[in-house]
N, C-alpha and C positions, 0 to 999 in steps of 0.2 A: 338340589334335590335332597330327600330327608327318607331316609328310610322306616319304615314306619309297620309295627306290628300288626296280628290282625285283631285284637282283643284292646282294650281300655287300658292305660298306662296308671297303675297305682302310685311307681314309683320309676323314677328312667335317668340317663345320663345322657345328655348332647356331647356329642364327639364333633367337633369339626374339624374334619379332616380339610378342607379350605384354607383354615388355620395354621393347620401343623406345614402344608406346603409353605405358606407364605410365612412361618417362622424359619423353616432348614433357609430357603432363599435369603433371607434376611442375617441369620447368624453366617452364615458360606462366607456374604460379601462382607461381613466383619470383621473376619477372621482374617490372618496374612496369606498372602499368596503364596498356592501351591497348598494349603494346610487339606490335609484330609477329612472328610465328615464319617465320625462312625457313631451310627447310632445306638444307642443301647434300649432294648425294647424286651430287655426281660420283666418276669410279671406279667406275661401279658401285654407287656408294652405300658406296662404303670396302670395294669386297668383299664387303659385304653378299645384293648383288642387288639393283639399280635396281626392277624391278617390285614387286618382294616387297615391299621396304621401302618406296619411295613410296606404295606403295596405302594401306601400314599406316598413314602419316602424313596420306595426305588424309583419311579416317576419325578420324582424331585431332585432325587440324583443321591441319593446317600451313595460312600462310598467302599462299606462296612458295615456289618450288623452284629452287634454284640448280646448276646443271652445268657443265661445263667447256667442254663444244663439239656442234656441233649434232648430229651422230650421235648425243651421249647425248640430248639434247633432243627428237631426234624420238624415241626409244626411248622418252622419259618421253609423251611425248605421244600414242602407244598406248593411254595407260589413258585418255584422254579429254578433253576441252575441258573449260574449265573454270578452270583453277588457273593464274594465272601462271608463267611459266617463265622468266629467265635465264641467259641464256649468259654463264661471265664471262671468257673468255677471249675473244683478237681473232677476227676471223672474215676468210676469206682472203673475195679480190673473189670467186672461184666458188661459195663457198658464202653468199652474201646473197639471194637468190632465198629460200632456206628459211628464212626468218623470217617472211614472207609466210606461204609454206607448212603452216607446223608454228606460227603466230600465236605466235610468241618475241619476249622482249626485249632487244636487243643493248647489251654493254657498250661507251659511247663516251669514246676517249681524245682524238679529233682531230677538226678541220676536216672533213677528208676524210672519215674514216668519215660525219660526218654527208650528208655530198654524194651519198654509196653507197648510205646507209641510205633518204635522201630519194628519190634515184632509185625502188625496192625499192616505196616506200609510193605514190609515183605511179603504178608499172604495177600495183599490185593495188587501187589505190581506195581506201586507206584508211591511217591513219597507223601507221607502224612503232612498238611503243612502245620506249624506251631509257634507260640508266642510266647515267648520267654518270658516272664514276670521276675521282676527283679523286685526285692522287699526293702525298701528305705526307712523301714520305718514305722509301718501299718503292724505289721505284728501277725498277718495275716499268710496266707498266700507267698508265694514267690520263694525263690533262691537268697540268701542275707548278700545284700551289694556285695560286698567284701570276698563272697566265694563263687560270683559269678562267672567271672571271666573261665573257671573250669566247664563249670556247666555250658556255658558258652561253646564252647572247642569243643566237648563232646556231641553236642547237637551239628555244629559245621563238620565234626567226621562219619559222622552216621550216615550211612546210605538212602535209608526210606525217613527218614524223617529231614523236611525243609520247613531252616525259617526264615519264620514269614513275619514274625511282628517282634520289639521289645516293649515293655511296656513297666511301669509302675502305678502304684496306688497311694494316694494321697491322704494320710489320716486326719487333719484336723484344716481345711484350705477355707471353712469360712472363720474361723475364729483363732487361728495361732500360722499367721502368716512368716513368722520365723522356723517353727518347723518345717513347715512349708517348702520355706527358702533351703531350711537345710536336707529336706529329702531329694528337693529338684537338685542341690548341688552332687549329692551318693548319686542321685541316678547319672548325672552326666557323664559323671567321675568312672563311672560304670564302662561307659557307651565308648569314654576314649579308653579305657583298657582293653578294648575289644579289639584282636586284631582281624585286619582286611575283613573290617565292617564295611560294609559297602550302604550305608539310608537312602539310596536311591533305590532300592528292591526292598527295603520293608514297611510299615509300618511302624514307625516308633511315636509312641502315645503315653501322654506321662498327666495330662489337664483333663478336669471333666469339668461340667456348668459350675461348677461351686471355685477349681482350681485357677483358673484361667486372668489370675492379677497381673503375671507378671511375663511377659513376652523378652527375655534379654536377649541381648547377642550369644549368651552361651546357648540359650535355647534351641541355636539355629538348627541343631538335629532332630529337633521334633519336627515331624513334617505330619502329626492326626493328631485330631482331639476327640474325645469320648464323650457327647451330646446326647443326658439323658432327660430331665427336668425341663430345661432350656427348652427343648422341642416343644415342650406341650405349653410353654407359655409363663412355666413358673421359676423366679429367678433367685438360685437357693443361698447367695450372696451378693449382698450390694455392693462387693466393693470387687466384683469376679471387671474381668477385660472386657465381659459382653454386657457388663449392668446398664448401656448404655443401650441395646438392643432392644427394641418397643416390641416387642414377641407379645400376641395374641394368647390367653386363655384358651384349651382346644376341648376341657373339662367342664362341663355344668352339673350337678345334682341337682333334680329335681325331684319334687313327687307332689300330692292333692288333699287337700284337707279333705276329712272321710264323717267330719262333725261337726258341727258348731251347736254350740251351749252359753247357758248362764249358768254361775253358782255365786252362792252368797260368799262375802266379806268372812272370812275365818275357817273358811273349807282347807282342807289338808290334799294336796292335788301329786297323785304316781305314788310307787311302791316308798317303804321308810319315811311317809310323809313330811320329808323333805324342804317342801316349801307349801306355807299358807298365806294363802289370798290375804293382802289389809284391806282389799273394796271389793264392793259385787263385781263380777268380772263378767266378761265374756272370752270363753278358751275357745282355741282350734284344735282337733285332734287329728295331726297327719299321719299320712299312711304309710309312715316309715321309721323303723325304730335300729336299734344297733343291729338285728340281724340281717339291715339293710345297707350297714354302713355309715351308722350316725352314734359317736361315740357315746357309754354311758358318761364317761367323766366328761361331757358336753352337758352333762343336768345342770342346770340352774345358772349354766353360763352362755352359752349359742344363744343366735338369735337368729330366725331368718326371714327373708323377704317376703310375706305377702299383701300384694296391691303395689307394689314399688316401697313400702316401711317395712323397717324393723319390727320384728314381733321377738318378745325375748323367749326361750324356753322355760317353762313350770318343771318343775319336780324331773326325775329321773326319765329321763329315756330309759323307753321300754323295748321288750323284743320286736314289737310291730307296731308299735303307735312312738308318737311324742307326742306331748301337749303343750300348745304355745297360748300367748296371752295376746289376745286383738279386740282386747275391751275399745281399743281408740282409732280402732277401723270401722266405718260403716259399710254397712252389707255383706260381711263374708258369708261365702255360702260354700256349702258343698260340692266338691269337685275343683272349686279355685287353687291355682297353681301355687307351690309355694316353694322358695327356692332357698337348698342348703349352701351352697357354693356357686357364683355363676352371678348373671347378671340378669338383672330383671327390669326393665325400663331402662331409666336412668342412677338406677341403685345397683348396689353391687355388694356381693359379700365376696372375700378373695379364698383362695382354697389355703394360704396362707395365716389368713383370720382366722378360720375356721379351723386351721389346726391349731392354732395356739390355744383356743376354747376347750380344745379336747388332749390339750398337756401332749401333744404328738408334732411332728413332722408332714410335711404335703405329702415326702413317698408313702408313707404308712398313709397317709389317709388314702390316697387314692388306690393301693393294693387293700384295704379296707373296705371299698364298694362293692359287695360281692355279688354272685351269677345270680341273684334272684333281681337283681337290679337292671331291668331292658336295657342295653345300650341301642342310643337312635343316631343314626350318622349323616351328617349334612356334607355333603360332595361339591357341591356346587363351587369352585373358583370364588367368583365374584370379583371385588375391589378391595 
């Protein structure tokens, strides 16, 4: 089943949530045994749709749900108690009250935070839980490996505040697999400084779909991984542990050509005239421009699907049109489908081609689709 507006689709995205089930299924059993699944579905869930896709993953069994900040958190916490929830970005002093609230667990980089957090778990009764982020390296976030093991001990003697995860962040794991090697060694090195660490009561999570090369025997204390790309089908390193996993596309852009034309041989086609025609042409003008999530720096490079070919882009992407070139298509017409990402017949454009056209990344493109753009959702299991 497809959920479906009540008005004419200009422009829309196919979600297959179908997909995204039988991708978590597929990564679980590839992973080693005992490994935790946590999803991360901030953004929206990469543009996806937070509700739509979380639901589909508690159903599926995530074991963990990781967001960016507590407005998504409490959005995820809509569908129900129940499921873990992670915030892994800092949390300002006015929003600590809502961890109480919406029972979340806060990522901790500092002293302080734990003093906040503490406060938080005193006036509701009961302990705050939290994820120590350890910094290897990232430059970002977290405690500096080196001075963890305090901050460690102050969280295990704090009353209202329990933890509940460690974790790290990976700064370069598709392209500089030696740093890599060396953040995973700080975080280890972390984990046995720790005393009466017990890994069977946390969470410890150090890989996400890009990090996941190298499973050693030191590793054996990671028991989660942090599954964010991966779920929707896109695999942000070929050379990660899961490159091997056939994961479904769960992503399509679509939207409708709104014109077809002729212009002569030497016509100047979109803003800064850009690009001119060498032949008479026949263009398409679709009904989606970058305020739809089609980049400009896609002018004169993209190309997309319509009738099952390639059609290249003309001149600049605009606020609400593009103009494509289907001089060597017979019969397009008005209303015919044409697709930016996704698959159309037996053609395909990848959302990974189409970010390289637009000088970007898949995550930026897909937080680039924005609310003018329907999302339509196919439910349906199948095969």
């Amino acid at each position: 089943m497809t959920t479906s507006p009540s008005r004419p689709l200009r422009c829309w995205a196919e979600i297959d949530l179908a997909a995204l089930e039988r991708n978590l299924k597929l990564i679980r059993a590839s992973l080693p045994s005992g490994m935790r699944y946590v999803a991360v579905v901030k953004a929206d869930a990469y543009g996806h749709g937070l509700h739509h896709v979380a639901a589909r993953l508690m159903h599926a069994g995530a074991d963990l749900f990781a967001v960016a900040n507590v407005t998504e958190a409490a959005a995820l916490r809509e569908l129900g108690p129940g499921w873990p929830i992670l915030v892994l970005s800092p949390l300002l002093p006015e929003e600590d009250r809502f961890l109480a609230d919406h029972d979340l667990a806060a990522t901790v980089s500092s002293a302080e935070e734990v003093d906040r957090f503490e406060a938080v778990g005193r006036a509701a009764g009961r302990a705050v839980p939290v994820h120590l982020k350890i910094d290897t390296g990232m430059g970002r976030l977290g405690v500096w490996h080196e001075q963890s093991a305090a901050l460690y001990q102050k969280i295990q003697a704090a009353q209202h505040v329990r933890l509940a995860g460690i974790f790290t962040h990976f700064a370069s794991p598709d392209d500089n697999p030696a740093f890599t090697a060396e953040q995973r060694r700080r975080f280890i090195a972390a984990l046995q400084n720790f005393r009466g660490l017990d890994p069977n009561t946390l969470f410890i999570h150090a890989d996400n779909s890009a990090g996941l090369e190298t499973m050693t025997p030191d590793a054996s204390l990671f028991n989660a991984v942090r599954v964010g790309l991966l779920q929707f089908g896109i695999l942000p390193h070929p050379n990660s542990l899961l490159a091997q996993v056939h994961t479904e596309a769960v992503f399509s852009f679509r939207t409708r050509v709104g014109l077809v034309k002729t212009l002569p041989r030497g016509t100047t086609v979109s803003y800064g005239c850009t690009r001119t025609l060498t032949r008479d042409s026949t263009i398409a003008i679709l009904c989606a421009g970058y305020a739809d999530g089609i980049p400009r720096a896609a002018s004169n490079r993209a190309s997309v699907l319509i009738g099952g070919q390639r059609c290249p882009v003309l001149g600049r992407v605009t606020m609400d049109q593009t103009i494509v070139d289907v001089t060597d298509l017979a019969n397009v017409a008005c209303g015919d489908e044409a697709v930016l990402f996704g698959r159309q017949g037996n053609a395909e454009i990848t959302i990974t081609e189409f970010s390289r056209w637009a000088d970007t990344i898949p995550w930026e493109t897909l937080c680039s689709v924005s609310k003018r753009v329907s999302r339509l959702y196919k439910t349906a299991l199948g095969t």
